[in-house]
VMD Tcl script that draws the C-alpha trace (Angstrom):
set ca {
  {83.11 101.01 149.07}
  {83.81 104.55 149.57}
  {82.37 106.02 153.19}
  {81.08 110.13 152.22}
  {82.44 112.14 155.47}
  {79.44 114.54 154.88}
  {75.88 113.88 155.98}
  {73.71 114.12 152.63}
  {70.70 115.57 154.56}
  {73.19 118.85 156.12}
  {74.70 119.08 152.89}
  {70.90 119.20 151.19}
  {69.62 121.14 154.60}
  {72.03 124.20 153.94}
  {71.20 124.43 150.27}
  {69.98 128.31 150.77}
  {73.10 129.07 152.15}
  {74.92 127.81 149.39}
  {72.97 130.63 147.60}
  {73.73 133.02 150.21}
  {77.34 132.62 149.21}
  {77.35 132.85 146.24}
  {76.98 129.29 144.34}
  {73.96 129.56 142.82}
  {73.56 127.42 139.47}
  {72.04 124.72 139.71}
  {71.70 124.45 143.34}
  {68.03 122.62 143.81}
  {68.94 119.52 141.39}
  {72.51 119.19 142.62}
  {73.35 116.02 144.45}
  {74.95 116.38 148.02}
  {78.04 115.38 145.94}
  {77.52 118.13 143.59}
  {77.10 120.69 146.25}
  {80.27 120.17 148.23}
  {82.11 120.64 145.33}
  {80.00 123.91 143.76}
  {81.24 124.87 147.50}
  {85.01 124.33 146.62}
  {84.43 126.25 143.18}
  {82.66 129.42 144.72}
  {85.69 129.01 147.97}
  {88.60 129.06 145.46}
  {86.61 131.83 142.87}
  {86.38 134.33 146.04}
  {89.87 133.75 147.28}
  {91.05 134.39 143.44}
  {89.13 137.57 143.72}
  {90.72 138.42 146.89}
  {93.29 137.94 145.38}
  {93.03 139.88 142.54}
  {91.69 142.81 144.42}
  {94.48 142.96 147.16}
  {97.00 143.09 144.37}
  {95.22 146.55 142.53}
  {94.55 148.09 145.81}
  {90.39 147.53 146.12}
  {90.13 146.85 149.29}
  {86.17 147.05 149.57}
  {86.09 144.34 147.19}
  {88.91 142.26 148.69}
  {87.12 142.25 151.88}
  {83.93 141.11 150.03}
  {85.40 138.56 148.66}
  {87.13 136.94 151.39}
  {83.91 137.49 153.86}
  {82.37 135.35 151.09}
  {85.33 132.61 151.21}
  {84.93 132.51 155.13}
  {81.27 132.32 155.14}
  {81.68 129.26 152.65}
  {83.82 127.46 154.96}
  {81.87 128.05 158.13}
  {78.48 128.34 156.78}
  {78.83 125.49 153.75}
  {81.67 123.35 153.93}
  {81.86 123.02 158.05}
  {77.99 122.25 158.87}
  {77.92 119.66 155.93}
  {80.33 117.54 157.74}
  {79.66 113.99 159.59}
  {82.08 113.33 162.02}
  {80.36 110.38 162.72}
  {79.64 108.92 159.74}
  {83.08 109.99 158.43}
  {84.91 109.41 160.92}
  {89.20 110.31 160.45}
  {88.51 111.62 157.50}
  {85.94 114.28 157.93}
  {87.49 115.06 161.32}
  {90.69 115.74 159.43}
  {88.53 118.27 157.13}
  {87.02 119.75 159.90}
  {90.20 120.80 161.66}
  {91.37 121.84 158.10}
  {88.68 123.93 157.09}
  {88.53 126.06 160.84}
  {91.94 126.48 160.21}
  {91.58 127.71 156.50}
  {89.14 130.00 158.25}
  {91.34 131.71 160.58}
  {94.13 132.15 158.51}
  {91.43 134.24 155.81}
  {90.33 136.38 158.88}
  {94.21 136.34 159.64}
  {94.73 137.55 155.68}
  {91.82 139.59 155.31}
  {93.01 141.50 158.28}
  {96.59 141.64 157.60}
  {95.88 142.53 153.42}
  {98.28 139.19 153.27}
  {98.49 137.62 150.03}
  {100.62 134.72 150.87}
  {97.76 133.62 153.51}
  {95.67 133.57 150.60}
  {98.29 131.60 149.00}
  {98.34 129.10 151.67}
  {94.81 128.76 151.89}
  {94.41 127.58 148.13}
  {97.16 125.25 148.31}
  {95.31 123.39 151.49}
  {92.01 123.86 149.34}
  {93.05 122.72 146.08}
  {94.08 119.28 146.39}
  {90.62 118.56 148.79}
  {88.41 120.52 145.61}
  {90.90 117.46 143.34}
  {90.28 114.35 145.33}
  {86.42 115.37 146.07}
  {86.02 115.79 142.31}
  {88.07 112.23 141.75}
  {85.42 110.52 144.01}
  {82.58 111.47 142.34}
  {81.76 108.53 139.97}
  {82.22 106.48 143.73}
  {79.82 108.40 145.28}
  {76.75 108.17 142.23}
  {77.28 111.66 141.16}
  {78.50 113.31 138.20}
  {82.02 114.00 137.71}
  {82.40 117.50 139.27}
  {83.86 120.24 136.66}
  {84.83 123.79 137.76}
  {82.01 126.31 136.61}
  {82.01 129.86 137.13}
  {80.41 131.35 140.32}
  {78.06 134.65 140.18}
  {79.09 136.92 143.04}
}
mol new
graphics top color blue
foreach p $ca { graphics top sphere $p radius 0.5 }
foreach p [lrange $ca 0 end-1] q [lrange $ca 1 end] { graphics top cylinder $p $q radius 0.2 }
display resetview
């Protein structure tokens, strides 16, 4: 039986910051599942706007966009965490995702692509294996959506 390293009541408990970031569809009848993962979506959307943006000079929006990638990691992904409920493995994603957020602050600082880089490839194969436990935990299988800024 699978263990969830997140705490369903945080997860459900910091659904208007979810908003604040930018995930917004389908936020009130999303299952704590559901929500972690619309977290991944809108994290990996703003860092492929960073992205974009650093590469055709727009700095204002660059710097939008990765405030919004930080805030979902320290706002969305970190508080939904149970350590103790999860135990290794949610302690593993917690020292993952501060680390994911220094290095954006390191990128969004330095205008550092590869960072950026980085980041996604740390966040990419979490987004896969959360979306691969989904018919484990009772929710839907997870598929990417687009995420309103």
């Amino acid at each position: 039986m699978y263990a969830s390293p997140f705490q369903p009541r945080r997860a459900a408990a910091t659904a208007g910051l979810y908003r604040q970031v930018g995930v917004q569809t389908g936020v009130e009848s999303a299952t704590p599942h559901r929500l972690v993962a619309m977290l991944y979506d809108g994290l990996l959307e703003a860092l492929a706007r960073a992205r974009g943006a650093l590469q055709t000079g727009q700095v204002e929006i660059k710097c939008r966009a990765m405030t919004q990638a930080i805030r979902i990691v320290e706002e969305g992904l970190l508080p939904s965490l149970d350590t103790k409920a999860g135990g290794e493995v949610a302690t593993n994603l917690r020292d993952l995702y501060r680390y994911v957020s220094l290095r954006l602050t390191q990128a969004n600082l330095r205008n550092d692509e590869t960072i950026i880089v980085e980041c996604v490839g740390l966040i990419e194969p979490v987004r896969e294996a959360w979306a691969a436990i989904g018919p484990q935990a009772g929710a839907e299988q997870p598929q990417a959506q687009k995420v309103s800024a």
